[in-house]
Structure formats: structure tokens, C-alpha cells
N, C-alpha and C positions, 0 to 999 in steps of 0.2 A: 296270216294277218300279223302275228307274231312277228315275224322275221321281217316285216316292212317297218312295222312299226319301230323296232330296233334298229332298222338301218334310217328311218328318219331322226332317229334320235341323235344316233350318232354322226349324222352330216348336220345335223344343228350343232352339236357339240364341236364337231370338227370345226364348223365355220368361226366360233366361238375362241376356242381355241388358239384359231389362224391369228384374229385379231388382237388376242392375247399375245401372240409371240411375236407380232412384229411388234407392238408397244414395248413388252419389257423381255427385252432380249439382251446379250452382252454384244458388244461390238458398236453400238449405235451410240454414243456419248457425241454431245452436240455443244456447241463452242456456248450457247445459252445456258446449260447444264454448268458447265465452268465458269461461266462468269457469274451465278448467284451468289450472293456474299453469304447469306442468310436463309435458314428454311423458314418459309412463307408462313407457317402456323409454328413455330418456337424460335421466338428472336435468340434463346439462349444455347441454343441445342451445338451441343460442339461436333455432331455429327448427324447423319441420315441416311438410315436403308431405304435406299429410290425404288428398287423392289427384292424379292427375295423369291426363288419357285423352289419348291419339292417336288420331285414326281418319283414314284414306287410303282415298278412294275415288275413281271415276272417273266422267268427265259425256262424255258424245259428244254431237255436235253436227255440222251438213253442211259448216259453216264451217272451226271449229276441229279437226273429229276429235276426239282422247280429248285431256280436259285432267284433270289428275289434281290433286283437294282434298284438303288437309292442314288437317283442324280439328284444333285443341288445347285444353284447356279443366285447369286449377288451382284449387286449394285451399289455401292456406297458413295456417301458423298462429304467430302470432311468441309468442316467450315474453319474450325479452329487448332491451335494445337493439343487443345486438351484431346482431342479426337482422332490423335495419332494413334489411339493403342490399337483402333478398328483397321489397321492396319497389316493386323498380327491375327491369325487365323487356328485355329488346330481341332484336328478331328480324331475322336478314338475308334480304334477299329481290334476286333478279336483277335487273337493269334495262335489260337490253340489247334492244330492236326487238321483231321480232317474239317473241323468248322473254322476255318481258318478265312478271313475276310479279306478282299482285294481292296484297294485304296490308292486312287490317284487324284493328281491336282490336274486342270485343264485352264486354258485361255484364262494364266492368272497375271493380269497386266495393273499400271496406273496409268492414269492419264492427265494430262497441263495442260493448263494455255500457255504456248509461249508467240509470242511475236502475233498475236488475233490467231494461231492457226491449234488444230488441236494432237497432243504430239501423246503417242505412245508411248511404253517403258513397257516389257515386257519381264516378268519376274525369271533371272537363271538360278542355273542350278543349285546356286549355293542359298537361296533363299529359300528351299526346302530343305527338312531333315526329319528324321525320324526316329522317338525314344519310346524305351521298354518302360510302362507306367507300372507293372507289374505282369507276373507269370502269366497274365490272363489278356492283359487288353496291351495294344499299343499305340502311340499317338502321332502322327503327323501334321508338321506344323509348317506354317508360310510366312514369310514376310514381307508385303508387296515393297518394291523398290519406289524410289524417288516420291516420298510422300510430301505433300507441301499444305498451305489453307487454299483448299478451293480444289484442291484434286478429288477425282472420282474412281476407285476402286471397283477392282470386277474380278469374280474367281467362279471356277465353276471345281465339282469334285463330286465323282460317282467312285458307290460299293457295289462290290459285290457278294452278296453272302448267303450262302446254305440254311441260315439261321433264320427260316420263316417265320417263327413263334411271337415274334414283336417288331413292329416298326419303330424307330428313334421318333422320341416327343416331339413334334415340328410348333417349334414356339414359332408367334404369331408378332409376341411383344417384347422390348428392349428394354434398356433404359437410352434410348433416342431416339425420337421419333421415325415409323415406320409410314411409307407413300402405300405401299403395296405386299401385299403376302399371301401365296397360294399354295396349296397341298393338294395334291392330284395322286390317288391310287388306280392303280389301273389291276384288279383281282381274278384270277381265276375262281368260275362258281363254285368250285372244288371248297374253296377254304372261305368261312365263316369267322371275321374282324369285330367283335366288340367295339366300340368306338367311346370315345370319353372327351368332353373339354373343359375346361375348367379356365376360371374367369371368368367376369359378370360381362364382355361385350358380346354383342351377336355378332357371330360369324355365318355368310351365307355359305349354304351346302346345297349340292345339285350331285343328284345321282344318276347315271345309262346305265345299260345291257347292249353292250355291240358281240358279234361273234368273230372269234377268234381261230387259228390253225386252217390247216389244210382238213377237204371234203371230210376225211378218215377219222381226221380226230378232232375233230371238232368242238369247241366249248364255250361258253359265253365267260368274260370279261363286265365285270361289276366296276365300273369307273365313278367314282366318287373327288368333287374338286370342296376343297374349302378354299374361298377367298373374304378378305379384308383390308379395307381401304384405310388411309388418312388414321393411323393410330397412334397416339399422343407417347411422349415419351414415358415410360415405366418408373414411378419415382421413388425408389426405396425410403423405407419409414423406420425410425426408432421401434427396437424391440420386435421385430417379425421373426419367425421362427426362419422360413426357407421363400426369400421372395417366390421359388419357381411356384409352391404351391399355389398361387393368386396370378400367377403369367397367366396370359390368352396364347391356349395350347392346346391343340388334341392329342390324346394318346389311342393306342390300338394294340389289341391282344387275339391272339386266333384263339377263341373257344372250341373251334367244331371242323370237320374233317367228312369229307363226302367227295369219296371218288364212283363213277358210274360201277355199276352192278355190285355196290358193296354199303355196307350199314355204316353211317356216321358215327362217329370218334369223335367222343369227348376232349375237348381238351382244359377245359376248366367250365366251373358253371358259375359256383358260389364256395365261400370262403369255407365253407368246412368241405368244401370237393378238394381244393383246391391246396388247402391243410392236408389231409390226409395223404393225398399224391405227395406231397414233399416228405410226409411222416413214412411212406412206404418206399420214398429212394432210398440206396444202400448207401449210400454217404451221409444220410440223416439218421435214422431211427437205427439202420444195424450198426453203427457207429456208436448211438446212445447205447444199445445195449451189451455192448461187449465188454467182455469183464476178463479176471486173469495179470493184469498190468499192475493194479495201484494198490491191490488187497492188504499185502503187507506190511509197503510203506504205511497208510491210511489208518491201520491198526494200532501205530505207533502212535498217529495223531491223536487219535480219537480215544487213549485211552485214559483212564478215569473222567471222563466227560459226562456229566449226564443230563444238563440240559440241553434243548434241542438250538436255543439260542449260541449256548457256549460248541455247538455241534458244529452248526453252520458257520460262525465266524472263523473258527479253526481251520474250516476243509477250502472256505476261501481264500483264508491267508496261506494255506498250503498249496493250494492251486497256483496262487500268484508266481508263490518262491518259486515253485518246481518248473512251470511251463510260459516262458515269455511270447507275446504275443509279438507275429513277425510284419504286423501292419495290414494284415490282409484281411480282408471283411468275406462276406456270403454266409451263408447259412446252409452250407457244403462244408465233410472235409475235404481234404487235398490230398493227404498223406497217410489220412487216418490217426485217430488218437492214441493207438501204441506208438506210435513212430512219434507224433509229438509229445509221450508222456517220456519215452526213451534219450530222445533229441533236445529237448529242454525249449522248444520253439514250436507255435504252431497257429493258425488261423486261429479267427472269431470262435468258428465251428466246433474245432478239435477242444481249444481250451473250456467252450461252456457247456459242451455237450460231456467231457469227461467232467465238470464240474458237477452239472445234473448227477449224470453216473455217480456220482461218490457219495452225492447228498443221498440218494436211493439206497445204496449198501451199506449209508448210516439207521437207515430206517426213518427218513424223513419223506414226507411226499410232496415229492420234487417231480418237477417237469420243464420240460425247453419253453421258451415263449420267442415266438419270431415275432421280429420288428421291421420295421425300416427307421432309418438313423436320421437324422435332420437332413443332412446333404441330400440323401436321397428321396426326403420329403414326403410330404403325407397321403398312404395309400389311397384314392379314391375307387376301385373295384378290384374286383379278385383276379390276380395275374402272376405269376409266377416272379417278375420282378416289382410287384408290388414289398415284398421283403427282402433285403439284403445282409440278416443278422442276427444274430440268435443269445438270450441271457437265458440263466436261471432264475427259475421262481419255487418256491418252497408253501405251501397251505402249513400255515398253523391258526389254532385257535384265535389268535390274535389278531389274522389276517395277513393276508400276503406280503411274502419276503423278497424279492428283487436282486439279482447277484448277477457280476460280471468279473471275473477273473482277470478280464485284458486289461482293466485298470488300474497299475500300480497303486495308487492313492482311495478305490475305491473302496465301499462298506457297505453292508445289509441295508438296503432300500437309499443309499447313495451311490447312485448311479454318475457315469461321465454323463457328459452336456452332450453329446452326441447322440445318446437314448433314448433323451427325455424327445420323445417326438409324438403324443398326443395317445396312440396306444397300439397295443401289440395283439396277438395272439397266442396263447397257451394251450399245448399239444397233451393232451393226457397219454397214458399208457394207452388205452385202447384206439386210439386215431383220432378223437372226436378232441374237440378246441371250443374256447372262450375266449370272450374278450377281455381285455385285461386295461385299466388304467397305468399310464406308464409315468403321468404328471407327478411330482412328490407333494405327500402332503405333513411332509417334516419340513417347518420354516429353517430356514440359515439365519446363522445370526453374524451379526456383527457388532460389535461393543467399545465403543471408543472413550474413553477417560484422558481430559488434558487438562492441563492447569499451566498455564503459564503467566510470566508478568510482562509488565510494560514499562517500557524506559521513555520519559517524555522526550528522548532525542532523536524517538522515532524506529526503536527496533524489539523483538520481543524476544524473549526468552522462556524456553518452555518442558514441558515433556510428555508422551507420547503414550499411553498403552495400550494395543488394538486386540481384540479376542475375537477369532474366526471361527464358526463350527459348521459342520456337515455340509452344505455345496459351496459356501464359501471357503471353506477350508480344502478341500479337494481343488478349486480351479485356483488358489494359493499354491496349494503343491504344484499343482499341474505346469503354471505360469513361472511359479520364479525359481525354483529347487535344484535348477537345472544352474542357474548361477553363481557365482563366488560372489563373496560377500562385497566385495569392490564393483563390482557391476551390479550390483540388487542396489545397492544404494545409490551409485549414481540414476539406476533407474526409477527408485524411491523419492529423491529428491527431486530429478524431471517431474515426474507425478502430481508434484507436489509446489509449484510453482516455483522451483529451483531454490528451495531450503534451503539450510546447510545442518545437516545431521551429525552428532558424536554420540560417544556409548552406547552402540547400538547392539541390543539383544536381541535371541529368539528362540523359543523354547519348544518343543514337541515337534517339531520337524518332519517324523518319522513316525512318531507315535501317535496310528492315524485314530485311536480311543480318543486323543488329547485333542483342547482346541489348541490349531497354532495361534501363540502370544509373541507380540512381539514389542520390546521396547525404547521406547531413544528419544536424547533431547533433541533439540531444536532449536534453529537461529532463525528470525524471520525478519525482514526489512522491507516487506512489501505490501503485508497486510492491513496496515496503520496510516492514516491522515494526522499530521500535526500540522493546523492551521489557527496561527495567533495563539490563543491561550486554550485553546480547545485539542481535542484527541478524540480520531473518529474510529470505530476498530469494529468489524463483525468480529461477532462470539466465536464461531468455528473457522475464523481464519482460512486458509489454503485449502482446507478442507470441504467448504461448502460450496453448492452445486451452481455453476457459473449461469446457466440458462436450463429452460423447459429443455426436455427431448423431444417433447411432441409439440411440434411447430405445424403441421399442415391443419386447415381449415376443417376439410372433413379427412377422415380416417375411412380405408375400404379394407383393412385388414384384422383378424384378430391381435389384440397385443398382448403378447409370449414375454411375460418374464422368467417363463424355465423353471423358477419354483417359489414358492412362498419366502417373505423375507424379514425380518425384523432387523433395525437400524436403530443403536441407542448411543446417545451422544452425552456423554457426563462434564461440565466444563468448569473449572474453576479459575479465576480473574483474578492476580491480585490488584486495587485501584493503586497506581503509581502512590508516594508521596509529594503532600500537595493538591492532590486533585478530587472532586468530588466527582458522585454521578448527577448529568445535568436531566439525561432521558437515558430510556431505555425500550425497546424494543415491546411490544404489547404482548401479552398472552395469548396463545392460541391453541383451539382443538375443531377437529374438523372429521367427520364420519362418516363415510363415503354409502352407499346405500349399495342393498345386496351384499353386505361383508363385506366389499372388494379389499380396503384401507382404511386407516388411519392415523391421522399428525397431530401428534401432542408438541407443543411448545411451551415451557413453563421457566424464569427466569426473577432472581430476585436478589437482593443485597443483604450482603449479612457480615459483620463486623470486618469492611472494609472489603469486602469481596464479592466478586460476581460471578451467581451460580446460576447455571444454567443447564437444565434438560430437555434433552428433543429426542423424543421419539417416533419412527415411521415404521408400521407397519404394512405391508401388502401383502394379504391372506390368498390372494387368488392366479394361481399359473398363468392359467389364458382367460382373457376376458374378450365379450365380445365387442366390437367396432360398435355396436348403437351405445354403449356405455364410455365413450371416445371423449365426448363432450364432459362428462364426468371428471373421467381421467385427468383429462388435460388441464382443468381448472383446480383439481386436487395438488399437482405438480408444481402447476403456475405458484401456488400458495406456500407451497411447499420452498420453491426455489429463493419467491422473495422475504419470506420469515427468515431464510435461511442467512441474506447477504443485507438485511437490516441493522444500522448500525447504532451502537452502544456511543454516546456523546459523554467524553468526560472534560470537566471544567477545571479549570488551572482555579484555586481557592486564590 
């Protein structure tokens, strides 16, 4: 009864199927298709996936075992030319030895109306190519030929790879709207898929049991389809950390392993299984524990040092000097960390796992903490590429220390921006792990003091001193250090509604103890109204915030400001000669609920000048979306106090 009831299942699904594939197949593109100007549910949409398939299935063989195919197969339809880039395609694929991936492009064409009839262009050879993204992955890309408004795009492209352990994320959602979207796995019962989606729409799922092979070897096949209709375009929002984390997307991980007459294999369960398995590869844990390399150099450092603060700052500034980070992420070494303690270059891995190492041989108790980075986005279950990364963290009485050596600019719980990804995991000595906040809860500051005057012929005159510390100061370094002073300033001035800058200073540069200052006047002609005998001028000039960032209605996502922030605005006015004050701007303070924020505005005259202080704080990393409403209105308040203007009156 079994074995009918499976084969009915499967000639329903077949039938299913059938109708499936003659609706959204490539080849079929219809002179109606081309002649739509417009997608029917987004007048503005400068493009459209008409459909999209995945299907994953498996091939065995006596050589290889099971090698698992990934076909893919598009449909697009461009409306405008902002919608040419969907034109441009690329897929990454492994390249390492034996795990080494196949990758090809198939039936990759575009298609026109010309003269009522519908004409082909088939993509040659020169519209593919293929680059080294790194030692690990490589990427093939396409360009379809002859794109116009109103052509329709179609590409199809299957892997093949040994690399059972994860299927690729099959997103669901774009930023354009999507007609159609299916994922189809077709599994051997041998292997057990975790399954995960993430996104608030429903997508339908339908699962069979057909059997598979020849009499002998016999096995059921576990076919699982997700489909999703009519799905609106994807609309990126001010302040998200990693859109993907909020895409409509499943993911899949093989937990479990069960071949006939043999006991099933773990392959992950839960986070501290899952921990420990990486704590026990030789590229992780014997890697941390290898010693013999840094001993004597490290001696040097470390000597007459005796607090644990002045410990750790030392072994990270010696980390940095000694071993440059060669771009490469994972929470593996490659080389091993003598080879990059020797070589002066080395991964994520090498550099913080010999950091940990060092902090441990100080007698500090120090341990790895794996993460995943924003790019890679926010783990939702336990899986081997749930992390891609690895820092150090140090227990002291005071609470936890947070270190990354890869960062030229970085410091004890100043992390890059690429860290801060909501939280990690911390491996002890003996295998076991915690969770760890990865958010900072050290505000950045920023501190602006100007004073300038005003010429009633309509220009100002002024000058500048800005003080940046801990993550504002770090993505300073990060951003501009890299330029000469003739390109920081033309970029300072862009910035800045095209100033005009002289005597420009800036102090601590390098000395990442210090906050960077920095100083310059200024020439301004743009900020001021002289109408009749009147003079219109906002207090903060070029400096203040031109509109809200948060414009949409409702908000579906948290909003990531990355880390706590303190914003203080010191202003001094001199009033021209001749001229009184006629108005001025009203006082304000405003205090957002829950801590989130808050806007002090305070403004007043005093022998013949106007002073002015604003203060914004924002105490909270991520806040959730039902506090959106909040936010927005805080902002709102925020932006128009900001660009309210100062009337002064010709006496």
C-alpha cells in the first residue's frame, strides 16, 4: 500500500509539474510579453522576474558517490533603462581539488520585438568570463547581448558539486518585483536537510516519497517544492544591517546521515554540537594551541607591563604590526599561524586565533569567539556556515574585551563595522561556548564647535573644529587616511555643499588612543537668504540634516544604527553690523521612551551673538520596528529644528 500510495503521489506531482513547465519554461517568450510597457502591479518597477526555478537533485556514481545538481533557469523582463544592470549575471562556484565545482551557462539569450515579430540574440562567447574571487571560490559572469526597454532575458546555469553539506540560499525576493518563484529538492532518504525560511510572507510547501534506482538499489527520494506568486518588489530602508537577513528565502543544512545497515551520523544538532565540531578541526583549536613562534618576540612586549588592560592593548598593537591581514575571511587557517606569524600575512583565522594564543601566554583568559560578519548576515540555526569569522575576547572583572587584529585602526571593544552583527559565539578551552553580545555599548562621539560671521552681501565666514572618537573615529581612519590631503578636501568640501576650505589641520591621525581633530575655516555662499532688509540663515549651516532617513509608512525591519551615538553641536554667530535679531528658532527637548534617544536644542543671544547648542543622543544599536513610529517622529523633529531659520533685521 506503501509503494501505491507513493507512486500516486508522484504521478500527481508529476502532473503538476508538467503544467508547471510548460507555463514557465525558457524558449516561450510571446510578442505580448514584449509589448508590455509596464508591470501590471508596479507602474515603477524598472524591471521583472516573470519566473525563476531551482531544482537540486542528486546523481550517484561508484567513483564519485552522490554529487548534488543545482539547475537554475530565469526569465526577466526589463521595462526601463534603469533595469539594464539585470542584464549582468554571476555565480560563485568552489575551486578547491577534489571539491572542486562544475559551472556552466545554458540557453542564455535576449529577446525584441522588431518589425511585430519576436527576434532572438543569443549570448557568444565573449559575454562570458570567468575571475579568481579568491583562493577558494570562483565567479562566472554573463552579459546578455542587445538589451533594449521592453526586452525579455532568459539564462539557465547548472553545478555540479561533491559538496553535499549545504544548498545555496534560493531567495524568493528582489528589489523588483517577482510573477513567480519555485525551489524544488528532489533528496535521497539517506540524507536529513534542516530546512529554514526567513521573511514574514508565506510560501507554499508540498512534500512526496517517489522511488528511485534500479530493483538492487533501490531508494526513496524525498521531493520537497516551495513556490511563490506575485511578490512585490524588495524595498531597501535607511539603517538595516544586511537586507538579505529579511529577504523571503529558505536555507538548508544536512544535520544527519543514514545509509541502509549502518547507524546515522550526526552532522550537526545544536549550537554548542556544532561549536565544538569546529573547536575540534585541526585548523581551529590545534591551530589556537600551538605555541613555540611568538614566545620571545611577545616577551619583549610584554615586559614591565603589569596591568591586564595595558597587557592587551600591547599584544594587539603587536598583532597588528607583525601580521597583516591578506583579505581573506573563514574561521579556518589556510597556512597555519606559524607560517603567517613568519610571513607577515595571514587570514581572519591565523591572525586572531594567534592573537587569542598570545593573550593566553600573558595569562589572560582569552578565548576565540566565532561570528558571522554583516555580509554574511544573521545566523538563524546551527550550521557550519552559519559563521565565517573569528575575534578575540578576553574575561576580565570588568567584563568582556572584544579584539580583532585584522583591523589597522581597531581597539579593545572597537571593533570594524563588519563585526558588529548582533552576536557571536565564545569557545572556551574545554569545547563548550556562550553567547556573547557583539553590539557596543561605548557611544561614539562626535563634537562640532563653529563660529562664524555673516556679511550682509550674503557670504559667511567661519571656522571649524570636529572631535571623533571610538567608532567614529575608526570608520574616519578607515574612510579617508587612505588619501592626500588634496583629495580629502576636495571630498570634505563635496560633503559639505561645496565650501571652500583653507588652513586646514588634523591631529592624531595614527594615534588611535587620540580622538582624530580636525580643523579649517571656511567660505560659505550658499547657506544665507538676503531678502530686502532681512537675512535668513540656519544655525548649522551645510552641516544640517537635509531630510528624515526614515521615509516609508511602515517599517518591517529592525533599525541597525551599528552603535550608540552622541552628536554635539557648539555654535557661535557673530550678528553682522547693523542688524538685530528679529526671531529665532524655539527651544526644544524631546525623550524618546525605552532610552532609545534624545534632542536637546537650546539657543540664545548674548552680547551681540548667537549661541547655539544641540545635542543628539542615540543610546540604542538595534531597536525594534514596532518602535519605527517612534523613531521616525523623533528624526522628523530632529531634521526640522535642525534647518529652522535664524531672521535677522537690517536696524
Amino acid at each position: 500500500m506503501k509503494y501505491i500510495k507513493n507512486v500516486l503521489l508522484f504521478v500527481l506531482m508529476m502532473t503538476a509539474v508538467s503544467a508547471s513547465a510548460q507555463r514557465y519554461n525558457l524558449g516561450k517568450v510571446t510578442v505580448e510579453e514584449l509589448q508590455e510597457k509596464q508591470h501590471p502591479n508596479d507602474t515603477t518597477a524598472a524591471a521583472a522576474i516573470l519566473f525563476k526555478k531551482g531544482l537540486v537533485t542528486f546523481r550517484y556514481d561508484d567513483i564519485d558517490g552522490f554529487v548534488m545538481i543545482t539547475n537554475v533557469k530565469a526569465k526577466i523582463k526589463i521595462y526601463k533603462k534603469e533595469g539594464y544592470d539585470w542584464a549582468n549575471h554571476a555565480v560563485d562556484f568552489y575551486t578547491v581539488s577534489q571539491s572542486r565545482d562544475k559551472l556552466s551557462f545554458h540557453n542564455v539569450a535576449t529577446y525584441n520585438l522588431v518589425n511585430g515579430k519576436v527576434e532572438k540574440t543569443k549570448m557568444k562567447s565573449d559575454g562570458e568570463f570567468t575571475e579568481q574571487v579568491n583562493k577558494f571560490w570562483g565567479r562566472k559572469k554573463i552579459t546578455l547581448p542587445n538589451v533594449k526597454e521592453g526586452s525579455i532575458l532568459e539564462y539557465e546555469y547548472q553545478i555540479e558539486s561533491p559538496r553535499i553539506g549545504v544548498f545555496d540560499d534560493w531567495k524568493f525576493q528582489y528589489g523588483i518585483p517577482v510573477n513567480y518563484s519555485e525551489f524544488e529538492t528532489v533528496v535521497p532518504e539517506y540524507f536529513y536537510y534542516k530546512s529554514m525560511q526567513r521573511g514574514t510572507i508565506n510560501v507554499k510547501k508540498t512534500t512526496a516519497s517517489v522511488v528511485n534506482g534500479a530493483s538492487k538499489d533501490q531508494y526513496a527520494d524525498i521531493i520537497t517544492k516551495y513556490t511563490v506568486e506575485n511578490l512585490p518588489a524588495m524595498r531597501d530602508e535607511s539603517f538595516v544591517n544586511n537586507i538579505n537577513n529579511y529577504r523571503l528565502s529558505v536555507s538548508h543544512e544536512l544535520t544527519s546521515v543514514q545509509y541502509p545497515r549502518q547507524l546515522r551520523k550526526l552532522i550537526s544538532t545544536d549550537w554548542e554540537a556544532l561549536v565544538k565540531t569546529i573547536y575540534d578541526h585541526s585548523d581551529f583549536g590545534m591551530e589556537l594551541n600551538k605555541t613555540g613562534y611568538f614566545e620571545d618576540d611577545l616577551n619583549l612586549v610584554l615586559k614591565g607591563l603589569i596591568s591586564s588592560e595595558d597587557k592587551i592593548a600591547a599584544i594587539l598593537a603587536f598583532v597588528k604590526s607583525k601580521v597583516k591581514w591578506n583579505e581573506y575571511y573563514g574561521y579556518t587557517s589556510n597556512d597555519g599561524v606559524r607560517a603567517a606569524y613568519k610571513n607577515g600575512s595571514g587570514n581572519v583565522a591565523e591572525i586572531n586565533l594567534m592573537l587569542t594564543a598570545m593573550l593566553r601566554y600573558a595569562g589572560l583568559d582569552a578565548n576565540p569567539i566565532l561570528i558571522s560578519t554583516r555580509s554574511n548576515g544573521i545566523p538563524i540555526f546551527p550550521s557550519h556556515s552559519a559563521f565565517n569569522y573569528v575575534i578575540a575576547g578576553v574575561n576580565l572583572s570588568s567584563g568582556l574585551v572584544m579584539l580583532d587584529a585584522t583591523e589597522k585602526y581597531s581597539l579593545p571593544n572597537i571593533l570594524p563595522m563588519r563585526d558588529l552583527n548582533w552576536l557571536g559565539r565564545m569557545i572556551r578551552r574545554d569545547g563548550t561556548s556562550v553567547e556573547v553580545d557583539l553590539m557596543p555599548n561605548i557611544p561614539a562621539k562626535e563634537v562640532v564647535n563653529m563660529q562664524f560671521s555673516i556679511d550682509p552681501l550674503g557670504k559667511i565666514n567661519g571656522v571649524i573644529r570636529s572631535q571623533l572618537t571610538n567608532h567614529e573615529a575608526l570608520n574616519y581612519r578607515d574612510n579617508y587616511l587612505n588619501l592626500n590631503e588634496e583629495s580629502y578636501l576636495d571630498n570634505l568640501e563635496g560633503r559639505n555643499s561645496n565650501i571652500e576650505i583653507n588652513k586646514y589641520a588634523r591631529q592624531n591621525s595614527n594615534d588611535l588612543t587620540q580622538p582624530i581633530i580636525e580643523t579649517y575655516e571656511f567660505l560659505d555662499s550658499k547657506s544665507l537668504e538676503v531678502i530686502n532688509d532681512k537675512i535668513y540663515v540656519s544655525p548649522l549651516l551645510f552641516l544640517a540634516l537635509g531630510e528624515n532617513p526614515f521615509k516609508q509608512s511602515v517599517r518591517t525591519y529592525p533599525i541597525d544604527f551599528s552603535y550608540p551615538n552622541q552628536t554635539k553641536y557648539n555654535i557661535m554667530i557673530d550678528i553682522p553690523e547693523g542688524y538685530t535679531v528679529e526671531t529665532l528658532p524655539e527651544m526644544a527637548s524631546i525623550v524618546t521612551g525605552e532610552g532609545m534617544g534624545s534632542f536637546k536644542y537650546v539657543i540664545g543671544v548674548n552680547n551681540n551673538k548667537i549661541q547655539v547648542a544641540m545635542n543628539l543622543d542615540l543610546n540604542t544599536s538595534i531597536i525594534s520596528p514596532k518602535y519605527y513610529d517612534v523613531i521616525k517622529y523623533f528624526f522628523q523633529t530632529f531634521v526640522d529644528k535642525q534647518n529652522e531659520k535664524i531672521v535677522l533685521r537690517k536696524i
